[in-house]
N, C-alpha and C positions, 0 to 999 in steps of 0.2 A: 148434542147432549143426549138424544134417543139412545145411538150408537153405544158411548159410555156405562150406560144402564143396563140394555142389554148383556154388553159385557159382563157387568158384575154380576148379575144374575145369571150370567150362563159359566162363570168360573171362582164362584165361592171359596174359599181359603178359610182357613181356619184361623183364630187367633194364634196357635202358635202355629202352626204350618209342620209341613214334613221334618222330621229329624235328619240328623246328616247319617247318609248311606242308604237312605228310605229310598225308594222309588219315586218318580215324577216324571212331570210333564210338563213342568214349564218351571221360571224363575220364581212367578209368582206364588206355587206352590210350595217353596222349601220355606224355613223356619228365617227369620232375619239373620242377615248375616252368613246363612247360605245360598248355595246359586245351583242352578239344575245345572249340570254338566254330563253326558252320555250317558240318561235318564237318571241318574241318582245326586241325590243333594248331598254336595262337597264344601265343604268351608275353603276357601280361595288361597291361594298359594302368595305367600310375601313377593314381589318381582325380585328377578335377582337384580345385580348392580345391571347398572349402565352401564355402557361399551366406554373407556375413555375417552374424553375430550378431543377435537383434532381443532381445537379455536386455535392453539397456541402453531400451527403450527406453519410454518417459514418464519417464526420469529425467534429462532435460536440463535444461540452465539455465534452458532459457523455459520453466516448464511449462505457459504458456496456450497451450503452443502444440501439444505433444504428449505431454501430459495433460487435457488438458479444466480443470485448474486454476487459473485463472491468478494469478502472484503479487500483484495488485496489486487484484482484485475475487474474491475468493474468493466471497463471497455472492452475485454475478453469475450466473456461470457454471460455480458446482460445487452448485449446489442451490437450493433455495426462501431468499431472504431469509429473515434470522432478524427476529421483534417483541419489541421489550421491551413489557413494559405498567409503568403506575406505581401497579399496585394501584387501580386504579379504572376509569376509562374509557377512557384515551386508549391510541390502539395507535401506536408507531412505529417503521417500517421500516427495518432497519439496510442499506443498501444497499452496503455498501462497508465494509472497514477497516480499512483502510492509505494510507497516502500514493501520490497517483497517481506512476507513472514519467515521465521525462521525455516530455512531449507532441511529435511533430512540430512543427516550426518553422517554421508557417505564417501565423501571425499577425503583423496589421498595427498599425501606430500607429494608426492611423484605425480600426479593429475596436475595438482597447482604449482605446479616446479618450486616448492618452497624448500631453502636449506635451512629454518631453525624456525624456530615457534612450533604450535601445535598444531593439527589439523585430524580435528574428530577425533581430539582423544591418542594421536599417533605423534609422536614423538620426530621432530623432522631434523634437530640439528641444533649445535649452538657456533654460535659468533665467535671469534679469537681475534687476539693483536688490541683488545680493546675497542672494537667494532659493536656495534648493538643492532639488535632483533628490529625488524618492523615490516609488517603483512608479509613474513616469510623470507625476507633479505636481508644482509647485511650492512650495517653503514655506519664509515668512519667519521662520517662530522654532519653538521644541520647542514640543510640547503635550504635557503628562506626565498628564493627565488627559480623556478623551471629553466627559463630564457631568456636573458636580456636582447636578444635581437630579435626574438619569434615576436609576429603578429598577436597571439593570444597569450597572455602571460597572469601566470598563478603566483602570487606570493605572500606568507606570512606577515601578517603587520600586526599580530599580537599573540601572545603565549603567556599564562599564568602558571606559573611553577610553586607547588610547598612541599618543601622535605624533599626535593626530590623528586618529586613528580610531577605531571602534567595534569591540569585540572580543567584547560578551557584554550582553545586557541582559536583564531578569528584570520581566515582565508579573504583575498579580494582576485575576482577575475578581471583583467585590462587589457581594452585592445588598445593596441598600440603599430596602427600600419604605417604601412611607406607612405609618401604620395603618389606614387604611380601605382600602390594598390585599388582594387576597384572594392566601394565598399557594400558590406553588406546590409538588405531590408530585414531579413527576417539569422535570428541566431538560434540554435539545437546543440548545446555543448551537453557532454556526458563527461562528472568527473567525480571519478575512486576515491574512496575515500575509507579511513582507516577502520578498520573491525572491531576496533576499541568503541569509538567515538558516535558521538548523535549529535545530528543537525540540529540547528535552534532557527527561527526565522532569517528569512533572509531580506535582505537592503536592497534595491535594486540602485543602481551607479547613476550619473548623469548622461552618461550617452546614451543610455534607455530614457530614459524621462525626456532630454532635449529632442530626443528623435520622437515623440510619443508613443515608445513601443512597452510592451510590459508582459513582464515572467507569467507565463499558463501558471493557473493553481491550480492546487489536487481539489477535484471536486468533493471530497470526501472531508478532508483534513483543512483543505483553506490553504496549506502550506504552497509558497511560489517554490514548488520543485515534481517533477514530476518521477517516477519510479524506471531508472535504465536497469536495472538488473540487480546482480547481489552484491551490497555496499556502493550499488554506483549512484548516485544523483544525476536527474537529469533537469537541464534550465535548456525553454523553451520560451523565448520573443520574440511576438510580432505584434503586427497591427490589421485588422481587416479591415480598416479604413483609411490607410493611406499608404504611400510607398515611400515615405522618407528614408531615405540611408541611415543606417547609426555609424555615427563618425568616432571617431580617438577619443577616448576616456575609460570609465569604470564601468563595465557593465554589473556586476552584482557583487556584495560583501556576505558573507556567510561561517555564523561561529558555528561550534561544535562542544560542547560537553565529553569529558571523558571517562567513561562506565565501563569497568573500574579504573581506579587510578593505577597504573605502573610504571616502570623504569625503563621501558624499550622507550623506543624511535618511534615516531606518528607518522606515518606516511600519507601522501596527498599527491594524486596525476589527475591530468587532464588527459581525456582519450585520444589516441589519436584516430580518427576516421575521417572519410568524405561525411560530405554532407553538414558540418558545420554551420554553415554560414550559406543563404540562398538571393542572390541567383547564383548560378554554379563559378560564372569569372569571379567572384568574390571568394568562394572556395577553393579556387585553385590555388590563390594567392598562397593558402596557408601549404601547400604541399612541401615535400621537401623541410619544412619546419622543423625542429625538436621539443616542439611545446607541451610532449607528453612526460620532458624530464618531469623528474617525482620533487617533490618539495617535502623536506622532513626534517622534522621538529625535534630536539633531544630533550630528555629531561633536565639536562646539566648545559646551561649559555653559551 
């Protein structure tokens, strides 16, 4: 309290204090509402803005872009690929799973070997003899079925037509082996699917369920299919808890909407590659196979 007093008494101020521009020596000598600054009383400058915000930020639309996440390869480039195993040997890499986004539009007719439909805008060809367009081929009649003797077989069990057109068709994949085939624990099929079209949830079959095995979902989306590439679906079953075989039946049913409606051919393959089906003797079985004939839908029965 001494201290305080002192003070006052050793730096007296005026009631109304220095004017602005005056001379001084301290804050407490300027007028209210001025401030001593580089000995002269200055009335204080408004701040300017604030620098923007950075709260919002990794929360943009793209976040492969300013998150390090990105929507459409989360396993990519937000961490170590995840491995399923199928209870035994086989390890498989889940690289991706989600459906890729629209690619740049740089490809050609002659890259995609297509002779008619379009590609980026480029003009590739049309059909004759009464043949129709579909993912860049030609084709004289439906095929509702890939292979009646292949082990894996693709086939149409429904298609809804009006005016003309195709609005919804509904695929079922079936194994169907020898009995001297050796069967498969764990299944990784990848299958094409038309450029027109979009997946709708998929069914999983009875030789999934009786084996207790079941379709990976996209961690993202929840949908049982995981992302093989552009327009591919990929269906991945196992189990990490037991080694059951999956024997003869339905492994999954799967519709598709069609965006936009037109008049060409719908086409549908199964890939043909190793590593289908694990352990590898269960894989072999399918070599040699034709299971990757295309299965395709017309507008007209």
């Amino acid at each position: 309290m001494v201290f305080s007093v002192l003070l006052w008494v050793a730096c007296p101020s005026t009631p109304e204090g220095l004017g602005e521009g005056e001379a001084c020596e301290s804050h407490n000598a300027c007028a209210t509402g001025l401030k001593c600054e580089n000995g002269t009383c200055t009335a204080p400058q408004p701040n300017p803005d604030p620098p923007p915000s950075k709260s919002d930020a990794g929360h943009a639309s793209h976040a492969s872009v300013d998150a390090g996440v990105s929507a459409s390869l989360p396993n990519i480039d937000a961490g170590p690929p995840l491995v399923a195993t199928d209870a035994g040997t086989a390890l498989i890499p889940l690289v991706d799973s989600g459906l890729n986004d629209t690619e740049d539009c740089t490809a050609t007719c002659t890259e995609r070997e297509w002779v008619c439909g379009q590609v980026c805008g480029e003009a590739c060809g049309t059909c004759t003899n009464g043949e129709l367009c579909g993912n860049g081929s030609c084709w004289s009649s439906q095929n509702e079925l890939n292979c009646d003797t292949c082990s894996l077989q693709l086939t149409l069990t429904q298609a809804t037509r009006v005016n003309g057109q195709i609005t919804n068709v509904t695929l079922a994949i079936d194994y169907a082996p020898t009995s001297l085939e050796p069967l498969p624990r764990l299944i990784d099929l990848y299958l094409n699917i038309d450029t027109t079209t979009q997946p709708l949830p998929v069914t999983e079959g009875d030789a999934l369920t009786q084996a207790n095995k079941n379709l990976s979902a996209d961690p993202q989306t929840g949908n049982l299919w995981l992302d093989g590439g552009a327009n591919t679906l990929r269906f991945l079953a196992f189990s990490a808890g037991n080694t059951n075989t999956i024997d003869a039946g339905r492994l999954l049913t799967i519709s598709f909407i069609v965006q936009p409606l037109h008049e060409q051919a719908l086409v549908f393959s199964l890939v043909k590659r190793e590593e289908n089906f694990a352990p590898p003797e269960a894989d072999q079985a399918l070599y040699g196979q034709n299971y990757d004939t295309a299965v395709v839908v017309f507008p007209n029965e």
